[in-house]
C-alpha positions in Angstrom: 86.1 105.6 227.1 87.7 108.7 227.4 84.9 111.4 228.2 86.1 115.3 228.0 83.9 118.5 229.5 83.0 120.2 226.6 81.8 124.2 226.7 78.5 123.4 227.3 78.9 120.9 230.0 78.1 117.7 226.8 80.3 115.0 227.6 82.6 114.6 223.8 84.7 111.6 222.5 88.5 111.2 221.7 87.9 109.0 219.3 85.9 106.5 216.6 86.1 103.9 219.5 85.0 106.1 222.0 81.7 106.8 219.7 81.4 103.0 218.9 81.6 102.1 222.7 78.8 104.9 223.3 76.5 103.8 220.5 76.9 100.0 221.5 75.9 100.9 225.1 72.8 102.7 224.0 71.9 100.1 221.4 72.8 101.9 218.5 75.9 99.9 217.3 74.6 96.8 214.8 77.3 93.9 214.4 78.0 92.1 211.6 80.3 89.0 212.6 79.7 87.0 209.5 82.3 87.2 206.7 81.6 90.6 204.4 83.2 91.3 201.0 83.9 95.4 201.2 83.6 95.3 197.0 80.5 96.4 196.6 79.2 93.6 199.2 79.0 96.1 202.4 78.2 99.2 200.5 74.9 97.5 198.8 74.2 96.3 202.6 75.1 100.1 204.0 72.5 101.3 201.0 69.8 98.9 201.8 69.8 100.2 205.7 69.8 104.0 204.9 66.8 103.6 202.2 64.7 101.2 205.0 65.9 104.5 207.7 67.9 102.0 210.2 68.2 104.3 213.0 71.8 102.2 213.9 75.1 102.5 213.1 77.0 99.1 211.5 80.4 97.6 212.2 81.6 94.8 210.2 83.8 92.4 212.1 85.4 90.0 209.7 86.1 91.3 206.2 87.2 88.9 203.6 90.7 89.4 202.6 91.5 91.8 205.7 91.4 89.8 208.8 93.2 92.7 210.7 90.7 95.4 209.9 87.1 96.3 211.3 84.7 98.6 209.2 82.4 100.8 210.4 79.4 102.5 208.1 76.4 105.1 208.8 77.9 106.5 211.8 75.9 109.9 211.1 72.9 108.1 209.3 70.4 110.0 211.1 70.0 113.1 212.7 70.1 111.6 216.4 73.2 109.5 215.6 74.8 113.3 214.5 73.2 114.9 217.7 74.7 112.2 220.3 78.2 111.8 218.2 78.6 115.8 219.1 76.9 115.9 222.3 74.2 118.1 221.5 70.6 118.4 221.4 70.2 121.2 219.2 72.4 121.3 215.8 72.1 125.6 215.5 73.3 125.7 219.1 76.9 124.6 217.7 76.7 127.2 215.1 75.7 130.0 217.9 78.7 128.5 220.1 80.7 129.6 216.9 79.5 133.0 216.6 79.5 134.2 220.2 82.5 135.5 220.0 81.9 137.1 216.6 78.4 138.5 218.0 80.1 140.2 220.8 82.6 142.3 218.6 79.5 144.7 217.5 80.3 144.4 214.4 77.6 145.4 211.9 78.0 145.9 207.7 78.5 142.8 206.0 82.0 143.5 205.4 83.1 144.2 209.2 81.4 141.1 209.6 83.3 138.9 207.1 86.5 140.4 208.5 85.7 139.3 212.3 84.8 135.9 211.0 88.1 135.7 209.7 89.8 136.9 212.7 88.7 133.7 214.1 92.0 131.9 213.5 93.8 133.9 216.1 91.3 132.5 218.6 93.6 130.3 220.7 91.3 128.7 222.6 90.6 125.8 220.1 93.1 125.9 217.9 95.2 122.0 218.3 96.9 120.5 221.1 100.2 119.3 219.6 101.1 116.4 221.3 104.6 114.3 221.6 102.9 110.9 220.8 99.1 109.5 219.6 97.5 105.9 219.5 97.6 106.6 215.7 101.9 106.1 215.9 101.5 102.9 217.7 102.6 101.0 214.6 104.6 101.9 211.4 104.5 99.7 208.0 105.4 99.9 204.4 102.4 101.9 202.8 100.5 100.3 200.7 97.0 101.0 199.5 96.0 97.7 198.7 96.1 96.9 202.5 92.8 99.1 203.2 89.4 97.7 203.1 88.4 100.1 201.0 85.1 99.8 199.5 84.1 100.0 195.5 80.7 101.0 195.7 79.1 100.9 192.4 79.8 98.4 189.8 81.0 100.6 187.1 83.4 102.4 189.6 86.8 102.7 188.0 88.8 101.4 191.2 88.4 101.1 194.8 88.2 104.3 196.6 88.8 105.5 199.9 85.1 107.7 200.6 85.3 108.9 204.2 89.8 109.9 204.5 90.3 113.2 205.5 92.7 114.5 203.1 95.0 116.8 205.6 96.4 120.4 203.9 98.3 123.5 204.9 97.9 126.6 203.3 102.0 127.3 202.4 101.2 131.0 203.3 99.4 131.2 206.2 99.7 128.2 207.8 96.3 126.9 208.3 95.0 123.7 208.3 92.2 122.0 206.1 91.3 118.5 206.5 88.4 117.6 203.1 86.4 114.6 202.5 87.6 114.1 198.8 87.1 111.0 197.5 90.1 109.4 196.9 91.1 106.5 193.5 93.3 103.8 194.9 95.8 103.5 192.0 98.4 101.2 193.0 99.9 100.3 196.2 101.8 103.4 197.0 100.2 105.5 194.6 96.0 107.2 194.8 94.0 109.8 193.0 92.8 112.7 195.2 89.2 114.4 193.8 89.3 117.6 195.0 87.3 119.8 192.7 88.6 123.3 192.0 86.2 124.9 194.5 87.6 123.2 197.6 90.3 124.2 199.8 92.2 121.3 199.0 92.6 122.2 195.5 93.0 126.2 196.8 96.4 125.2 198.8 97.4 122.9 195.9 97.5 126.1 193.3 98.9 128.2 195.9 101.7 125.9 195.9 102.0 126.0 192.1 102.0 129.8 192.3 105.0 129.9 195.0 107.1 127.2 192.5 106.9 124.4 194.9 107.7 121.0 193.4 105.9 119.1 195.6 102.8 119.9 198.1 102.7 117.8 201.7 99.6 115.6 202.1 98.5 113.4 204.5 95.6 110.7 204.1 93.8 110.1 207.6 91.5 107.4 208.3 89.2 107.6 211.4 89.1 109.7 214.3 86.8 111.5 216.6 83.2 111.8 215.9 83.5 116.0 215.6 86.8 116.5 213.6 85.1 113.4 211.0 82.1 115.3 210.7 84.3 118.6 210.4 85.5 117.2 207.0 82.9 117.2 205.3 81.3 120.8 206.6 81.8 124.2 204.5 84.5 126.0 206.6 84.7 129.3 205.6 88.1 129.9 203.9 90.8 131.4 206.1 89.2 129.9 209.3 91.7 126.5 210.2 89.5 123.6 210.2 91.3 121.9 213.2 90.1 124.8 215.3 86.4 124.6 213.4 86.7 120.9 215.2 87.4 122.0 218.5 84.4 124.6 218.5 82.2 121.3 217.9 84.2 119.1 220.3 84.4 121.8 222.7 87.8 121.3 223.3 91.0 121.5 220.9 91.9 118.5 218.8 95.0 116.7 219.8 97.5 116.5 216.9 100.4 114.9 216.9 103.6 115.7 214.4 104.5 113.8 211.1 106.5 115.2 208.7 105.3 118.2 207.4 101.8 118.2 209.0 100.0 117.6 211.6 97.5 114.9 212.3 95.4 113.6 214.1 96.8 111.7 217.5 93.4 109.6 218.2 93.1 108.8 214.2 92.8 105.1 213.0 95.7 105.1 210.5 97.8 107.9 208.6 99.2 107.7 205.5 101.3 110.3 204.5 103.1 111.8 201.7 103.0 114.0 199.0 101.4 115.5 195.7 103.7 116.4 192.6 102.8 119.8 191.5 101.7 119.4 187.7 101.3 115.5 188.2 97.8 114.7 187.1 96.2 110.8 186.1 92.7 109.9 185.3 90.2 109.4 188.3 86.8 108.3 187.6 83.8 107.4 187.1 82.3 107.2 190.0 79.1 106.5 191.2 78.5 110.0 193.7 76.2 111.7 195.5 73.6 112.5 192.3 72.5 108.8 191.6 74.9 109.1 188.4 78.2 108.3 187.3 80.5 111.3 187.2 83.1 111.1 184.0 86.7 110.8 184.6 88.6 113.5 184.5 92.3 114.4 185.6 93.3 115.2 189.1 96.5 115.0 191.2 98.3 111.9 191.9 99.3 111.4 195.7 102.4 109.1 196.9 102.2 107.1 199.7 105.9 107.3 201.9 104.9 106.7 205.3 102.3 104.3 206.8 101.0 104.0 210.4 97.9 102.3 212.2 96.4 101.4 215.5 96.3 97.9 216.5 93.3 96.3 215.4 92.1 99.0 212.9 89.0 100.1 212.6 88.0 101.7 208.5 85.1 104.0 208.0 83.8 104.4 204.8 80.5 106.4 203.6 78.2 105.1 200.6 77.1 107.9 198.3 74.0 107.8 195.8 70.5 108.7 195.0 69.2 110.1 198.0 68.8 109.3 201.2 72.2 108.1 201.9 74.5 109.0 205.0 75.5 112.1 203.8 72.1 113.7 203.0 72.0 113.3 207.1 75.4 115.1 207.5 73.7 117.5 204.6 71.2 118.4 206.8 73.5 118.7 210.1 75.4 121.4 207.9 72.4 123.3 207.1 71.4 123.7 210.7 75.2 124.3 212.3 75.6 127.0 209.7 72.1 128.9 209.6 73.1 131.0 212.4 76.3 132.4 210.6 74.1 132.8 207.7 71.1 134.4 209.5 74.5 136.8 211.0 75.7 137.7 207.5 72.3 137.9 205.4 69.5 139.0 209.3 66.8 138.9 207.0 66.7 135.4 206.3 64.0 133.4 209.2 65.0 130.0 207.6 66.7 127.5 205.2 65.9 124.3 204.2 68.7 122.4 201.4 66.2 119.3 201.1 68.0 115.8 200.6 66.0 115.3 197.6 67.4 118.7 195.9 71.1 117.2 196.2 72.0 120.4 198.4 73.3 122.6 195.7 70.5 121.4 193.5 68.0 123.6 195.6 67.9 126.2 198.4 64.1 127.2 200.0 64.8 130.6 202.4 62.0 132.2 204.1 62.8 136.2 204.6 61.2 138.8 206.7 60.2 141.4 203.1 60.6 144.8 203.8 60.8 146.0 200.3 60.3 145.9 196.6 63.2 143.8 195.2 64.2 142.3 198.6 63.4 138.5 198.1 65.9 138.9 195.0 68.7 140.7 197.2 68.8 138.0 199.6 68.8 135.4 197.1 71.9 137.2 195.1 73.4 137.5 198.6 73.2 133.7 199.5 75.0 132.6 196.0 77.9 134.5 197.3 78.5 133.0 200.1 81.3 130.2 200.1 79.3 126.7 199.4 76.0 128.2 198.8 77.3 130.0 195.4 76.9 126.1 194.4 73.1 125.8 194.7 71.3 126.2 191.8 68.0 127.2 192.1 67.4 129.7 194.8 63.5 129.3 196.0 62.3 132.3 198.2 59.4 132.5 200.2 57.8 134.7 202.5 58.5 134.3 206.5 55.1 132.4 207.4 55.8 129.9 204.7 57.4 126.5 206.4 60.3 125.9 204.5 60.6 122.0 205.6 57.1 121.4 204.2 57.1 120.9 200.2 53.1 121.7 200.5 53.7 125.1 202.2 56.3 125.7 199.4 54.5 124.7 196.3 51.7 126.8 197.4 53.4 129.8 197.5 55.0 129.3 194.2 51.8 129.0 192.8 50.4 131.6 195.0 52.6 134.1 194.3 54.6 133.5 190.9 54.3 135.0 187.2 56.9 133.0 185.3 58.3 135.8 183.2 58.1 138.4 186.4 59.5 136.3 189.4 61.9 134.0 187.6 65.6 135.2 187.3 68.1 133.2 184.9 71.8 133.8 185.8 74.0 132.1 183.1 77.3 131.8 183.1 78.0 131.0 186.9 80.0 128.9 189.3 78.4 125.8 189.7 79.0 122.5 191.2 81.6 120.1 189.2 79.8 117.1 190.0 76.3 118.8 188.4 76.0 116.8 185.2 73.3 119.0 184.0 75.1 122.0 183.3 77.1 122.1 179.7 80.5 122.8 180.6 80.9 122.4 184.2 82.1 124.1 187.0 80.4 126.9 184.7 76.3 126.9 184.1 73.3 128.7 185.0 71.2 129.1 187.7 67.7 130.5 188.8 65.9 132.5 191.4 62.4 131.9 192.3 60.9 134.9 193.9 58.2 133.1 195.4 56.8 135.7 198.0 53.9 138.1 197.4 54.4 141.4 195.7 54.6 145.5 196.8 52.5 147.3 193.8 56.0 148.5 192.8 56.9 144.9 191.8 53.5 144.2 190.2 52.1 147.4 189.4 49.0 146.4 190.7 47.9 146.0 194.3 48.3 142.4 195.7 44.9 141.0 197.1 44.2 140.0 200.5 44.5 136.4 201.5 41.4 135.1 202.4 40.6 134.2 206.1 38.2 133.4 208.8 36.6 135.7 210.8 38.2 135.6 214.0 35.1 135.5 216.2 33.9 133.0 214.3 36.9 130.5 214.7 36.4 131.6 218.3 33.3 130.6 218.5 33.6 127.1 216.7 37.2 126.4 218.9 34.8 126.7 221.8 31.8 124.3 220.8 34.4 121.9 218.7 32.9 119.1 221.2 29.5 120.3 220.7 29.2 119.3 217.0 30.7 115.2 218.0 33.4 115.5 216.3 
């Protein structure tokens, strides 16, 4: 096991079998060594252990019809499993190791904010470790799709589908990197369908290299890799800021890359597959079984070709099972909310809290508690939150005074009906951004969305005063805290 110092002394992992080897030491690593079909055979066993909250990660040792190939599933099924795969006991202490640097500039309007956050990329100090060679080179082979143990999860899924690649991208202006987890059609043996919805970064460097009249768009397809840069995939990187040195703020130390082609990679990955996307080449993807408990339709989105193919000896495939909630993601859902809420409590000061609950689908519903100063401001913090990067997804915006426990659904329905007039505290925005995969909304990524002003009101907002909240008198709470014994209970 290769062990590096990170900044705050945690001990971080080069790779997935550095992560494996830790969890099976601490007896957190479940084998499978009987004979598992990954067509919907290991994602219906995956499922089963997420809803029954099996605190263990799973790797699958013999796979019917790939005898060279491992999987590995619910590697970040809980929030321990997250903690220990980036060395960490608190989550928002990873989002404060972000922003230290960003703290210190004194920076103070939103907008001199925004612009130091995005000054970020010239910070050296974690930006990738090119490297002349990588385990991930230590064997080349004709590409071909077919070969992966990739899993179809849902019976009415139109294909097997790659769920946990990192799809590897570089802006053609400014060089920086984005790695996405996009679900990704297998379509032939050389040939896949990447899903990255207009909204994501993936699909940002893709136009920008229709704009500059590029005929093709480098891509590459990465399977595995350390614990950090996987769980970098799938976080809401600010735009501008290159994920590869996002991954080495939560590793601690920069991510080795090593060259191929175009792009850069990373050395410690599993596999790589590179190649490239066709500028104007589109082919239906879909339906697929995702993250709402619902099939999403098919729709058209770039075709990628396979031209270059290599793997580690013995191969380990990760895959991730998405549906109704709780899955593995609503745990990587949650990780997200607490490494970001110190960059958001940076931009927006007046928010005390967030909570983007599992159950909401994450940009179904957003609860923020706010320290009120003013008539109007529960609705000003809201209207800033939908305009920030991955929040301007969420639709419905719940806010809530700063003694109200967001994590408690109790706390919170109380203070809606506490505090709520329908007509007064309810905002309708039509004709928003929303979330492509929202089958609610009529002609997605376009729809609606709400703001629940759930806090209690200044005369200005009411025109009446608000009553007081009832409560004990404090001597008398005193006085039966003292003699609690007294009365037998």
């Amino acid at each position: 096991m290769v062990l590096l110092a990170g900044a705050t002394g945690a001990s971080l992992l080069e790779d997935l079998r550095d992560y494996l080897n830790l969890l099976d030491e601490k007896g957190l690593l479940h084998k499978v060594n009987v004979e598992v079909d990954p067509v919907e055979e290991v994602p219906e066993v995956l499922r089963r252990l997420m809803w029954r909250r099996f605190d263990k990660a799973v790797l699958f040792e013999k796979l019917k019809g790939y005898p060279d190939w491992k999987v590995a599933g619910n590697l970040f099924g809980s929030t321990n499993l997250i903690k220990l795969a980036l060395g960490t006991e608190e989550l928002e202490e990873l989002g404060e190791r972000f922003l230290a640097p960003f703290k210190a500039s004194g920076a103070r309007s939103f907008g001199e904010k925004v612009k130091t956050l995005m000054e970020f990329i010239n910070m050296g100090k974690y930006l990738p470790k090119k490297v002349r060679k990588g385990p991930v080179l230590e064997n080349e082979k004709e590409p071909d799709f077919l070969s992966l143990p990739a899993f179809k999860t849902w019976p009415k899924d139109a294909s097997r589908y790659l769920t946990y690649a990192l799809t590897v991208t570089k802006d053609p202006e400014s060089g920086t990197y984005n790695f996405g987890i996009y679900r990704i059609m297998i379509y032939s043996p050389k040939r896949a369908v990447i899903h990255w919805q207009v909204h994501k970064r993936g699909a940002s460097h893709y136009a920008k290299y229709k704009e500059l009249g590029f005929e093709k768009m480098p891509v590459a397809i990465v399977i595995g890799g350390d614990p950090a840069t996987l769980l970098t995939g799938a976080l809401p990187v600010p735009e501008g800021i290159d994920k590869y040195a996002f991954a080495g703020v939560l590793r601690g130390s920069p991510v080795k890359v090593v060259e191929v082609g175009d792009l850069l990679v990373p050395a410690y990955a599993e596999a790589v597959i590179t190649g490239y996307v066709k500028v104007g080449e589109l082919a239906w993807e879909g339906p697929f079984g995702d993250h709402t408990g619902y099939y999403t339709p098919r729709d058209l989105y770039p075709v990628f070709h396979a031209e270059k193919f290599f793997v580690r000896t013995d191969p380990i495939y990760y895959g991730t099972v998405v549906g109704r909630p709780p899955m593995e993601d609503a745990y990587i859902g949650k990780a997200t909310e607490r490494i970001f809420l110190p960059l958001i409590k940076w931009l927006v000061p007046e928010v005390i809290d967030m909570n983007l609950p599992p159950e909401g689908l994450f940009h179904g519903i957003a609860i923020v508690s706010i320290r009120k100063k003013y008539p109007g401001h529960a609705r000003k913090v809201a209207h800033a939150l939908l305009g920030l990067g991955q929040m301007s997804f969420t639709k419905i915006v719940i806010v809530v005074d700063q003694d109200v426990n967001v994590h408690d659904w109790g706390e919170v329905a109380y203070a809606i009906a506490s505090t709520v007039d329908p007509e007064r505290d309810v905002e309708i925005i039509r004709n928003d951004v929303t979330d492509v995969l929202d089958h609610t909304s009529p002609s997605p990524p376009a729809g609606s969305k709400m703001i629940i002003d759930a806090t209690r009101k200044f005369k200005e907002e009411c025109g009446y005063e608000w009553p007081e909240r009832s409560a004990p008198d404090p001597k008398v709470s005193e006085l039966v805290e003292r003699r609690w014994r007294e009365y037998g209970f």
